[in-house]
N, CA, C and O atoms as a GROMACS GRO file, in nm:
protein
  508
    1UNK      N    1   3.916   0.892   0.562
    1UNK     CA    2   3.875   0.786   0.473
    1UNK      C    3   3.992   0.689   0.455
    1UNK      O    4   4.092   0.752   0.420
    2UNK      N    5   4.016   0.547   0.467
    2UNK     CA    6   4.048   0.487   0.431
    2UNK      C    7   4.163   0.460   0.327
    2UNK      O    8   4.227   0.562   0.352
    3UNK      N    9   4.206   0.423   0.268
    3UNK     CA   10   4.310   0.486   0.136
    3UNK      C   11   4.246   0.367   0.046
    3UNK      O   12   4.216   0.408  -0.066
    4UNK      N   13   4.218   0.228   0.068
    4UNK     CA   14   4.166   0.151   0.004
    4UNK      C   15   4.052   0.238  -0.087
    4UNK      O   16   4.067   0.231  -0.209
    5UNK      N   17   3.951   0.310  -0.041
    5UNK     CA   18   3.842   0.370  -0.050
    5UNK      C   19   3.869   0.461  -0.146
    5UNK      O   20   3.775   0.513  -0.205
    6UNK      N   21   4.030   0.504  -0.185
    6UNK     CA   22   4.051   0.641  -0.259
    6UNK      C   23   4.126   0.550  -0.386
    6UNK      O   24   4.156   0.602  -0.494
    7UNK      N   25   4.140   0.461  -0.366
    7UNK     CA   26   4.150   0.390  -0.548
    7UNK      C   27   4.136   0.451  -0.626
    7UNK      O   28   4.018   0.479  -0.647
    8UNK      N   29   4.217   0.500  -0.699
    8UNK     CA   30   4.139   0.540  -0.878
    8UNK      C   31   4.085   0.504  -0.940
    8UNK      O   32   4.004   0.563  -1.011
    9UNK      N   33   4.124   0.344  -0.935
    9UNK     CA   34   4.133   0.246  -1.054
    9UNK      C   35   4.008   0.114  -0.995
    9UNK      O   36   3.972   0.005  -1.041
   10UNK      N   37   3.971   0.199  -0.865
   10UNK     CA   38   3.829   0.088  -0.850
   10UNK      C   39   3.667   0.146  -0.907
   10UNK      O   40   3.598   0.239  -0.866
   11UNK      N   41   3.647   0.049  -1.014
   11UNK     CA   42   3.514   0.100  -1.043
   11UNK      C   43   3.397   0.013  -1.037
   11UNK      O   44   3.317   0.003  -1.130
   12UNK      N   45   3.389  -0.054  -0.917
   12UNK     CA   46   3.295  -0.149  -0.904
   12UNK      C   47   3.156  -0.066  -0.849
   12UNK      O   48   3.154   0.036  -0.780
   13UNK      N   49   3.054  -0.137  -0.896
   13UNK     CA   50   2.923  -0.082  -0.850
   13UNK      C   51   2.784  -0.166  -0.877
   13UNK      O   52   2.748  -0.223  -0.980
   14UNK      N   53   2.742  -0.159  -0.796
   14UNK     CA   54   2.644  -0.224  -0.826
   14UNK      C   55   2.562  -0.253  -0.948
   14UNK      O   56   2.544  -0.149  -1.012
   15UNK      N   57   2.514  -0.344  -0.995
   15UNK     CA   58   2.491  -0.375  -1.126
   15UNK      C   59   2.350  -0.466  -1.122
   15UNK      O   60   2.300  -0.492  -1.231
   16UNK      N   61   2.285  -0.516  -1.002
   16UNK     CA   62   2.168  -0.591  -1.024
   16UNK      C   63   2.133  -0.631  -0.842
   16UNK      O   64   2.215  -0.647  -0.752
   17UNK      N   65   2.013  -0.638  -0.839
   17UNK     CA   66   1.973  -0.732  -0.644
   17UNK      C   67   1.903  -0.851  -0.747
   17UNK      O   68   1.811  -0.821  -0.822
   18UNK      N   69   1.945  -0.957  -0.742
   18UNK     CA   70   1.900  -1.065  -0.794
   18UNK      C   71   1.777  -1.134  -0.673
   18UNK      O   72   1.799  -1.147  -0.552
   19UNK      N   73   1.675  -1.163  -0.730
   19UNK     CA   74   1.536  -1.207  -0.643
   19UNK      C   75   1.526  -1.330  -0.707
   19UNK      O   76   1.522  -1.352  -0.828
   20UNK      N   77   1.522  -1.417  -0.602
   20UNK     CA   78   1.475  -1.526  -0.597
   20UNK      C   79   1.319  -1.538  -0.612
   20UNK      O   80   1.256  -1.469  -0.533
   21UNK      N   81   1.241  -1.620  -0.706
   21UNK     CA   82   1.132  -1.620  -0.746
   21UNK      C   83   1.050  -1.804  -0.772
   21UNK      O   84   1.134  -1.889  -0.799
   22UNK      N   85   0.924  -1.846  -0.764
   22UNK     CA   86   0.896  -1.928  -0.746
   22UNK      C   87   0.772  -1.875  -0.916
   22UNK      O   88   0.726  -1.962  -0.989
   23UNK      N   89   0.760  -1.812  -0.925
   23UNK     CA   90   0.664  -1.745  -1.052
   23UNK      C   91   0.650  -1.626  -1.047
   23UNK      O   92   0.590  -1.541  -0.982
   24UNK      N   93   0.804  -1.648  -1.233
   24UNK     CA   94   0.823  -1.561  -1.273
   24UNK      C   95   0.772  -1.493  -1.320
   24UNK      O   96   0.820  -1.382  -1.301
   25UNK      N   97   0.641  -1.494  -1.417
   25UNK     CA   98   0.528  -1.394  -1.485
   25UNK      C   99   0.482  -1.306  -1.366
   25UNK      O  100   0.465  -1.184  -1.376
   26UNK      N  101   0.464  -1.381  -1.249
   26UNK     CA  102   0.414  -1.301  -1.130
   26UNK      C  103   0.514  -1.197  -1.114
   26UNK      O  104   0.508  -1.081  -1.155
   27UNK      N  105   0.615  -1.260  -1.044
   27UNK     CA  106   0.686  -1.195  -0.990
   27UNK      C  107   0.748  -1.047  -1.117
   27UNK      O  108   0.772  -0.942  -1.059
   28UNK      N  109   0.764  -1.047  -1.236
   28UNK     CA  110   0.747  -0.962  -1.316
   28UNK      C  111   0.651  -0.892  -1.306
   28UNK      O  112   0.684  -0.799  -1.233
   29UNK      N  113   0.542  -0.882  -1.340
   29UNK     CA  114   0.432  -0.837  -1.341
   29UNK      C  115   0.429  -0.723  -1.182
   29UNK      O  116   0.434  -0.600  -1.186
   30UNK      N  117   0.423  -0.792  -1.077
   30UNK     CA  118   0.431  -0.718  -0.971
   30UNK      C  119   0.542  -0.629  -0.935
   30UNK      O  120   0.523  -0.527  -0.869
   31UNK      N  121   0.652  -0.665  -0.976
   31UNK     CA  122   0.793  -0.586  -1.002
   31UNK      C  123   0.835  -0.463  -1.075
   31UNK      O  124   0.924  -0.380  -1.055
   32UNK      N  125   0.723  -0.479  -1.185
   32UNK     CA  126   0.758  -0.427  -1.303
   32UNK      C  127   0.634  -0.299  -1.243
   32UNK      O  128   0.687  -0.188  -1.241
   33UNK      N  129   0.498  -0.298  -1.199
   33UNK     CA  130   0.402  -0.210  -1.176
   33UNK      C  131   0.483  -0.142  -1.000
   33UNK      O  132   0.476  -0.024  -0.964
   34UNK      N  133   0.551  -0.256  -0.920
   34UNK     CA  134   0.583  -0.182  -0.805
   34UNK      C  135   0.692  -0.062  -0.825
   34UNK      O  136   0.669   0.044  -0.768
   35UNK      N  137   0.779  -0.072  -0.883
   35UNK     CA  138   0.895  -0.046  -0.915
   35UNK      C  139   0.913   0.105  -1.025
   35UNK      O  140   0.993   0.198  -1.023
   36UNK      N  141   0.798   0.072  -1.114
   36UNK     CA  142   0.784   0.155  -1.247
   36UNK      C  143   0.885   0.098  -1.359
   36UNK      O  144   0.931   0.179  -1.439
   37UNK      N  145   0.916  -0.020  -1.367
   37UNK     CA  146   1.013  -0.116  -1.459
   37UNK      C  147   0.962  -0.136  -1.560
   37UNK      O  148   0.843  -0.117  -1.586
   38UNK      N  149   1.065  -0.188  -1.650
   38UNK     CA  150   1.006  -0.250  -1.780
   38UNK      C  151   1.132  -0.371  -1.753
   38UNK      O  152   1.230  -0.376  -1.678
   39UNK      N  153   1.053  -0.487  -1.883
   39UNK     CA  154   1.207  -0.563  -1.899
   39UNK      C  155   1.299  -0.516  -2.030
   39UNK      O  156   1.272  -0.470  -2.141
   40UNK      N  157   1.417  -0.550  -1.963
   40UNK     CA  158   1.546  -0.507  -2.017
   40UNK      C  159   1.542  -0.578  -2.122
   40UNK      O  160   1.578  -0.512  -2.219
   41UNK      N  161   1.497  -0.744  -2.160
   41UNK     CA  162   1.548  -0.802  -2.290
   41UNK      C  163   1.401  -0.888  -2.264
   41UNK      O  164   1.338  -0.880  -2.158
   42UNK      N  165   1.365  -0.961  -2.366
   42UNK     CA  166   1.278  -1.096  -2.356
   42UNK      C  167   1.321  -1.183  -2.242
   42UNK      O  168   1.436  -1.226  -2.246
   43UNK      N  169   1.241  -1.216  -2.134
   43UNK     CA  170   1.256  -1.308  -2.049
   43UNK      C  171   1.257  -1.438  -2.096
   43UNK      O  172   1.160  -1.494  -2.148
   44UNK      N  173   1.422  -1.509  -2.067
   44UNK     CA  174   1.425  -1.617  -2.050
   44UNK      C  175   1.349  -1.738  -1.959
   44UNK      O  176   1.298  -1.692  -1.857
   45UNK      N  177   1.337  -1.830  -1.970
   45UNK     CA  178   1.213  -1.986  -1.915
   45UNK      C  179   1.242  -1.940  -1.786
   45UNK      O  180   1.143  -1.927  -1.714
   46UNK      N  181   1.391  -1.902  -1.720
   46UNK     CA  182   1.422  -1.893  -1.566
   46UNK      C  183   1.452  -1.784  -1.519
   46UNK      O  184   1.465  -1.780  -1.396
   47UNK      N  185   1.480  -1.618  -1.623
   47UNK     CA  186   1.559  -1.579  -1.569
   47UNK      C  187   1.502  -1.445  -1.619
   47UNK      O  188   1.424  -1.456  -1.714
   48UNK      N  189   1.524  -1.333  -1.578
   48UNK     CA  190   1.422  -1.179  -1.609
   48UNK      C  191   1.482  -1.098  -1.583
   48UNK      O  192   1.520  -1.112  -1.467
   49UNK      N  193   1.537  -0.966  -1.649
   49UNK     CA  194   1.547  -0.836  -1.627
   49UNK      C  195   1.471  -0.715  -1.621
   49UNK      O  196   1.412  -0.676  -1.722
   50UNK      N  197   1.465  -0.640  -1.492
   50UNK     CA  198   1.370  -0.556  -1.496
   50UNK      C  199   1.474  -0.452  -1.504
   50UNK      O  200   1.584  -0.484  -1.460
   51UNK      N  201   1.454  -0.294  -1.570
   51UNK     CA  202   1.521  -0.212  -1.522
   51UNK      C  203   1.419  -0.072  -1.526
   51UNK      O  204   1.305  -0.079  -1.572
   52UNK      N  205   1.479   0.055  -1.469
   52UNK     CA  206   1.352   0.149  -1.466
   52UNK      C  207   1.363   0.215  -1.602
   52UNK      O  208   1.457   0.232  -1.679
   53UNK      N  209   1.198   0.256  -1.607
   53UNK     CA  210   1.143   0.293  -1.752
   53UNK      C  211   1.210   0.462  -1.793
   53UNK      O  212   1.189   0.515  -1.902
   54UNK      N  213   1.270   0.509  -1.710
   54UNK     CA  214   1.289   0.643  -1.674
   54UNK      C  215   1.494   0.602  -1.735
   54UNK      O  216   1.572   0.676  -1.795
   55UNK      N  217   1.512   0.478  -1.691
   55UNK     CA  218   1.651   0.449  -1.727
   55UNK      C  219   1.744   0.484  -1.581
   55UNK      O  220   1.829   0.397  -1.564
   56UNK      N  221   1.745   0.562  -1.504
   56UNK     CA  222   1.832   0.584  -1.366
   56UNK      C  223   1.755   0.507  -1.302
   56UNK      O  224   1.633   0.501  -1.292
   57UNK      N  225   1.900   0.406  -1.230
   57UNK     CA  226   1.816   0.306  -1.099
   57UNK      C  227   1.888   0.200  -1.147
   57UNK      O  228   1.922   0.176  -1.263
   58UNK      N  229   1.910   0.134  -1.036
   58UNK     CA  230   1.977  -0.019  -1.022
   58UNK      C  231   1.864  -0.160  -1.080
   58UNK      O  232   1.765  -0.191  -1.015
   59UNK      N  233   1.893  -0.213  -1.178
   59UNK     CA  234   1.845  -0.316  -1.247
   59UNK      C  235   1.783  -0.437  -1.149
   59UNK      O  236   1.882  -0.480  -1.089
   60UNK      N  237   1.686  -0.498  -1.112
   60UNK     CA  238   1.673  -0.610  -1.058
   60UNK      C  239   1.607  -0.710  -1.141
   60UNK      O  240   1.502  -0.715  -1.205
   61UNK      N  241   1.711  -0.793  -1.117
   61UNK     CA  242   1.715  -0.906  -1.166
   61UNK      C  243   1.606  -1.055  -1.113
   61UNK      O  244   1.632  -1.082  -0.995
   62UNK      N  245   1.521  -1.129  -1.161
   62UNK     CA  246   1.435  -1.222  -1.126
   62UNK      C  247   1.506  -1.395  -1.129
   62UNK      O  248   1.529  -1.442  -1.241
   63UNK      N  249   1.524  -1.445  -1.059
   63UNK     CA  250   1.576  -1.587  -1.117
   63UNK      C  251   1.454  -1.700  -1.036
   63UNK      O  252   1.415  -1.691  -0.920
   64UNK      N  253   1.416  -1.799  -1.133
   64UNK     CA  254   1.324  -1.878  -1.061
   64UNK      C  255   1.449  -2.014  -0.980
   64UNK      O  256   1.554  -2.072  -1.010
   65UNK      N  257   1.373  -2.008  -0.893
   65UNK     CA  258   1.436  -2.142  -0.771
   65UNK      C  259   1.306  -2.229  -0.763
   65UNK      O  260   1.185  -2.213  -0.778
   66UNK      N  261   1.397  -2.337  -0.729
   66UNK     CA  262   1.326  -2.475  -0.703
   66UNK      C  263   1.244  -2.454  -0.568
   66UNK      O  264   1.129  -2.489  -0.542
   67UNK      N  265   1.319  -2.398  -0.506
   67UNK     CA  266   1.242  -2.387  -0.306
   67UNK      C  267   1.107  -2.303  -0.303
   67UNK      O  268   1.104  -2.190  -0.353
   68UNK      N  269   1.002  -2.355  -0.249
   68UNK     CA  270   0.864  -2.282  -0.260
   68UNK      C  271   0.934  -2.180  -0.100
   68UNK      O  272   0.851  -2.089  -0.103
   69UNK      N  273   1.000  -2.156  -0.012
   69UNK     CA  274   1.028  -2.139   0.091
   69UNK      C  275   1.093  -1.964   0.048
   69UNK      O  276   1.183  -1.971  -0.035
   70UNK      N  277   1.067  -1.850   0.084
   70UNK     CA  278   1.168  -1.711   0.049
   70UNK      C  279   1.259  -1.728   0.093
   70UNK      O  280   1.285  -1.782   0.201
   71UNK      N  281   1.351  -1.669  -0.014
   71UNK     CA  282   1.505  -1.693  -0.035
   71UNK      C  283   1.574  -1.564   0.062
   71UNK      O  284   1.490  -1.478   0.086
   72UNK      N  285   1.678  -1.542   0.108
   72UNK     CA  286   1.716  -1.463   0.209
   72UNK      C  287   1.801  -1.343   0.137
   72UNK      O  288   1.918  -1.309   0.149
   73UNK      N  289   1.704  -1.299   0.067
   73UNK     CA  290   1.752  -1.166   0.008
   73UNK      C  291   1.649  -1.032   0.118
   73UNK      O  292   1.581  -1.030   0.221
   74UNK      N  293   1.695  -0.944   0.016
   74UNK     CA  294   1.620  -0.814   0.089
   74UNK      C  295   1.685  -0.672   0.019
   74UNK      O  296   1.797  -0.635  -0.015
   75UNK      N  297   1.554  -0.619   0.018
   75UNK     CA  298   1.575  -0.446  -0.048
   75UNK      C  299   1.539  -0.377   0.046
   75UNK      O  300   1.482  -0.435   0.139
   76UNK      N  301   1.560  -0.233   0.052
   76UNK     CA  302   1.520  -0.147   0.096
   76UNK      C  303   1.466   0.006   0.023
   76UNK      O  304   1.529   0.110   0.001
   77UNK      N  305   1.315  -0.030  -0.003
   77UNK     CA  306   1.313   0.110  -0.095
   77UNK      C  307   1.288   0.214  -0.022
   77UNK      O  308   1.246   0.202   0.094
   78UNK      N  309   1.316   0.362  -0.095
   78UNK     CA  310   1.288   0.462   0.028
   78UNK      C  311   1.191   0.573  -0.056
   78UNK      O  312   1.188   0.575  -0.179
   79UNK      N  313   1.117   0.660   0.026
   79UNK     CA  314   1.025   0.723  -0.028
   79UNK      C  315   0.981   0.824   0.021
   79UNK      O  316   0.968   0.795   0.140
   80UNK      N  317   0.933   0.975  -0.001
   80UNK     CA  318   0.903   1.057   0.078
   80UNK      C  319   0.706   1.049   0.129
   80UNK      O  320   0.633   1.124   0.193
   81UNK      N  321   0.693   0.950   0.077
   81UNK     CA  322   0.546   0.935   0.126
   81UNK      C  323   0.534   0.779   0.177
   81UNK      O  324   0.474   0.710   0.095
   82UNK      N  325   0.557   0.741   0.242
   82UNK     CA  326   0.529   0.599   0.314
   82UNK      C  327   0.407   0.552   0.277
   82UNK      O  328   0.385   0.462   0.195
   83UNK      N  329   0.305   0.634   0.358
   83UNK     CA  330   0.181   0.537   0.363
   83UNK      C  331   0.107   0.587   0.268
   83UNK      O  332  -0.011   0.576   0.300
   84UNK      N  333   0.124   0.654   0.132
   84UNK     CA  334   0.060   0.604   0.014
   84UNK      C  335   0.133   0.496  -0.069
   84UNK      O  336   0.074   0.415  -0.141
   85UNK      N  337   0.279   0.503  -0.050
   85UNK     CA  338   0.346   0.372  -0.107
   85UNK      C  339   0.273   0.273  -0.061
   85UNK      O  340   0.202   0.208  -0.138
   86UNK      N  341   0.282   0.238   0.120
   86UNK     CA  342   0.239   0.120   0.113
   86UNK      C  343   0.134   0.088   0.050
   86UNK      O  344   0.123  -0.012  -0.020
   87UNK      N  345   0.013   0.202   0.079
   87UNK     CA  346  -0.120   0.096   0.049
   87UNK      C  347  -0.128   0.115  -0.116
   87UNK      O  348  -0.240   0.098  -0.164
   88UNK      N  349   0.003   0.155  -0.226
   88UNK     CA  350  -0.024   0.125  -0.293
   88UNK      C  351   0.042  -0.002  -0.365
   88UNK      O  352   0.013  -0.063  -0.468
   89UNK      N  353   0.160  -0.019  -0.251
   89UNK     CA  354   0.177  -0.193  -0.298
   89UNK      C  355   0.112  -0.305  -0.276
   89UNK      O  356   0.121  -0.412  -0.337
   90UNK      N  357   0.011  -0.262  -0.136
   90UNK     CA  358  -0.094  -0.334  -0.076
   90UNK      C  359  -0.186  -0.367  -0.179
   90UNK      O  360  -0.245  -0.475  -0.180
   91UNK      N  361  -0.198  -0.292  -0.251
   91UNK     CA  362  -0.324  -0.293  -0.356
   91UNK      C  363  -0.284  -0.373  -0.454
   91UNK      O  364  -0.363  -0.456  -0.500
   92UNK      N  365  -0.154  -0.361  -0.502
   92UNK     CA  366  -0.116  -0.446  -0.623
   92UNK      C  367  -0.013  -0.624  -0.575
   92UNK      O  368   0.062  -0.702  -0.632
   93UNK      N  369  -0.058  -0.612  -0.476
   93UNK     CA  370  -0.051  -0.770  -0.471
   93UNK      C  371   0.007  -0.818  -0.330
   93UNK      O  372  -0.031  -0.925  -0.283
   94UNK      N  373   0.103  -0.733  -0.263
   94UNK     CA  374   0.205  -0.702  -0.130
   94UNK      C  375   0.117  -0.748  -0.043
   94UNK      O  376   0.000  -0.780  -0.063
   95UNK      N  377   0.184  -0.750   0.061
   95UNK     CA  378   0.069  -0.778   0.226
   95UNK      C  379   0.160  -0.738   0.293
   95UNK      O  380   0.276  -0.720   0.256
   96UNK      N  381   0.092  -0.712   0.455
   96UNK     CA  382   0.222  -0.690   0.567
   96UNK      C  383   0.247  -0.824   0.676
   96UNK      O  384   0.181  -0.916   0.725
   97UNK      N  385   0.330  -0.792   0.676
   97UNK     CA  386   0.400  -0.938   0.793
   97UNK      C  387   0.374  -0.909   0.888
   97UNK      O  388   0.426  -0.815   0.949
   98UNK      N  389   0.274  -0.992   0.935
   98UNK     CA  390   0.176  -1.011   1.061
   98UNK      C  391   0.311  -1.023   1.192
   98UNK      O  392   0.413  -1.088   1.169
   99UNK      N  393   0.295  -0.968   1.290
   99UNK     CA  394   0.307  -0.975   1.424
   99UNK      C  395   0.469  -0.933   1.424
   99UNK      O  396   0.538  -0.989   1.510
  100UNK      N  397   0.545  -0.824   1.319
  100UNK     CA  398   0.682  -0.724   1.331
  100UNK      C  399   0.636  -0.663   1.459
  100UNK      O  400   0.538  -0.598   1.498
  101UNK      N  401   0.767  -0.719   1.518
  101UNK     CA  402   0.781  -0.608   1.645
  101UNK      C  403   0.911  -0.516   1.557
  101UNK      O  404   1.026  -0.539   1.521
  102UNK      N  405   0.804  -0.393   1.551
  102UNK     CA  406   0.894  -0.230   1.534
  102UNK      C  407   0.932  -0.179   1.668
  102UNK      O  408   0.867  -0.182   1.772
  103UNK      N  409   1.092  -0.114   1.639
  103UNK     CA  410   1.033  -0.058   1.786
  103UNK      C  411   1.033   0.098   1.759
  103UNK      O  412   1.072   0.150   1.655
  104UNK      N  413   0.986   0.160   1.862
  104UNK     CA  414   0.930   0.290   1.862
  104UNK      C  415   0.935   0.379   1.766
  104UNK      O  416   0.832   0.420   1.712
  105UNK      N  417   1.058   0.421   1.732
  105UNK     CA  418   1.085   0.515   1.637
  105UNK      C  419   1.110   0.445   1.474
  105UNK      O  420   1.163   0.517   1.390
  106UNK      N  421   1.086   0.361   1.453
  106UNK     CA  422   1.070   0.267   1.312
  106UNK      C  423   1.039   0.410   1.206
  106UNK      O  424   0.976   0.513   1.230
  107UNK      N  425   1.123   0.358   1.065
  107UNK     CA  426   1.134   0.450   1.008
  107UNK      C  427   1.093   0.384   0.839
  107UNK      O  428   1.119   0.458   0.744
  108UNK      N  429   1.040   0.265   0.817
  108UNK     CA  430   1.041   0.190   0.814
  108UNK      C  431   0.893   0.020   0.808
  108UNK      O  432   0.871  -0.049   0.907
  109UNK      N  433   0.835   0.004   0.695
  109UNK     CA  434   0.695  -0.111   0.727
  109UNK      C  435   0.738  -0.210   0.617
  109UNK      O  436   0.752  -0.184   0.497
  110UNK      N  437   0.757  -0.343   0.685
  110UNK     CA  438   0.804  -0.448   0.602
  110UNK      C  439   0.720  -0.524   0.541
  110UNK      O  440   0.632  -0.574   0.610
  111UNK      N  441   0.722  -0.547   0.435
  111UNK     CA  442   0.588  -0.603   0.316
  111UNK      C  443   0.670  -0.707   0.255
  111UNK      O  444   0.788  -0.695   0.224
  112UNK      N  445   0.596  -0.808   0.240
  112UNK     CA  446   0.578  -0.899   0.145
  112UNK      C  447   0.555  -0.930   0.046
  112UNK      O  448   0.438  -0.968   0.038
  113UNK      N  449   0.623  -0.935  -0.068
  113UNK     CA  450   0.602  -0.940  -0.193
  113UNK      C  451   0.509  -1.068  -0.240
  113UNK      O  452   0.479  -1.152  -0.155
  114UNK      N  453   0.469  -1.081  -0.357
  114UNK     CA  454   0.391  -1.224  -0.408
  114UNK      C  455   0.426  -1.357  -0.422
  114UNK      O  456   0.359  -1.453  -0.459
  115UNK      N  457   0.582  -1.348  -0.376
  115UNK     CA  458   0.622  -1.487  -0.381
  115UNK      C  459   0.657  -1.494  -0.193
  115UNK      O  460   0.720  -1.585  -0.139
  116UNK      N  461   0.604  -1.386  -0.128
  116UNK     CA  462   0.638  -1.412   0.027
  116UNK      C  463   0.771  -1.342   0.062
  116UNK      O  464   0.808  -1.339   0.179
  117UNK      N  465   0.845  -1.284  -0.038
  117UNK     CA  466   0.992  -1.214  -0.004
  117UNK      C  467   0.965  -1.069   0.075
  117UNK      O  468   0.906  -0.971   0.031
  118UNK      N  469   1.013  -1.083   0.174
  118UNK     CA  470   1.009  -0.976   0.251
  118UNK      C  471   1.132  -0.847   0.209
  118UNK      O  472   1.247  -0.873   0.173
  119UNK      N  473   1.084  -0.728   0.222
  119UNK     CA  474   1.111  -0.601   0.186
  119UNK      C  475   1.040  -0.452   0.261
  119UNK      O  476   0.923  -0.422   0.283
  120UNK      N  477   1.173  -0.376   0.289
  120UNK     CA  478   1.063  -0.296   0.369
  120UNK      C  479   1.080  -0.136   0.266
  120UNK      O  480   1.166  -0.106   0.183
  121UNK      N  481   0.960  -0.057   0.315
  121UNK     CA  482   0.946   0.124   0.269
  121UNK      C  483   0.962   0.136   0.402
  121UNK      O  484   0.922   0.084   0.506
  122UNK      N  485   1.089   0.288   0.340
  122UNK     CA  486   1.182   0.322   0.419
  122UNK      C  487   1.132   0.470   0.425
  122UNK      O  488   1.181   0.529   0.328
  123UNK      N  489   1.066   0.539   0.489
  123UNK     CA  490   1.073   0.671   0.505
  123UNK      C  491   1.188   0.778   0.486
  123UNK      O  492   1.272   0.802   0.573
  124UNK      N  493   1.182   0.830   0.382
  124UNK     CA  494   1.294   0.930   0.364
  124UNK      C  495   1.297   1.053   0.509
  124UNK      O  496   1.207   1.137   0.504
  125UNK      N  497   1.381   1.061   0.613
  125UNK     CA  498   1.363   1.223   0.673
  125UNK      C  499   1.401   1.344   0.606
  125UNK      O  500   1.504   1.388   0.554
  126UNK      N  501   1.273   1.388   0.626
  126UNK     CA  502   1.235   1.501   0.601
  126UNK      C  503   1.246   1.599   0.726
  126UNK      O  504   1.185   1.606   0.832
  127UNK      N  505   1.382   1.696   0.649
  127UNK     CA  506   1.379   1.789   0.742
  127UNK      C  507   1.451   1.931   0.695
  127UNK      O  508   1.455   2.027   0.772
   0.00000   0.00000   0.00000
């Protein structure tokens, strides 16, 4: 390992994936049921905290942008059941991105959220 890596005195960590959003009630709403979230404080006119209802888990954050165009972020959630995740984000608002070339061993189905932000479920291996 590195020696940088063995710091004592570094305690940085992740603290939020900030999402770019075009509509925020939406994009809450779908966040908050995909995720199992609640919000963290009253949503501000531009700006939203989701965090999980359970309390363990990294906070994501909503900010509305001017650009109707998805912003070049990206998550990766992971799960030991894939294809009831998907079709149950399918159901609550998601779609899949027509014409992904996967290749063979894909571990891995990339969905689209309601404002068009792409994100993929990640198959946990199981073994």
């Amino acid at each position: 390992m590195c020696n940088f890596l063995k710091n004592a005195d570094m305690d940085l960590k992740i603290l939020s994936i900030v999402w770019g959003v075009v509509d925020l009630d939406r994009a809450i709403a779908f966040w908050s049921e995909a995720l199992d979230y609640k919000m963290k404080y009253e949503p501000e006119a531009d700006f939203a905290i989701l965090v999980p209802k359970d309390g363990d888990g990294i906070q994501l954050s909503l900010k509305v942008t001017s650009s109707e165009e998805p912003k070049r972020h990206h998550i990766d959630l992971i799960t030991d059941n894939q294809n009831k995740e998907v079709e149950r984000l399918l159901g609550i608002g998601a779609s899949k991105v027509k014409g992904w070339n996967y290749e063979q061993d894909a571990d891995y189905v990339v969905l689209l959220d309601t404002e068009g932000n792409s994100f993929c479920i990640v198959q946990r291996n199981i073994k």
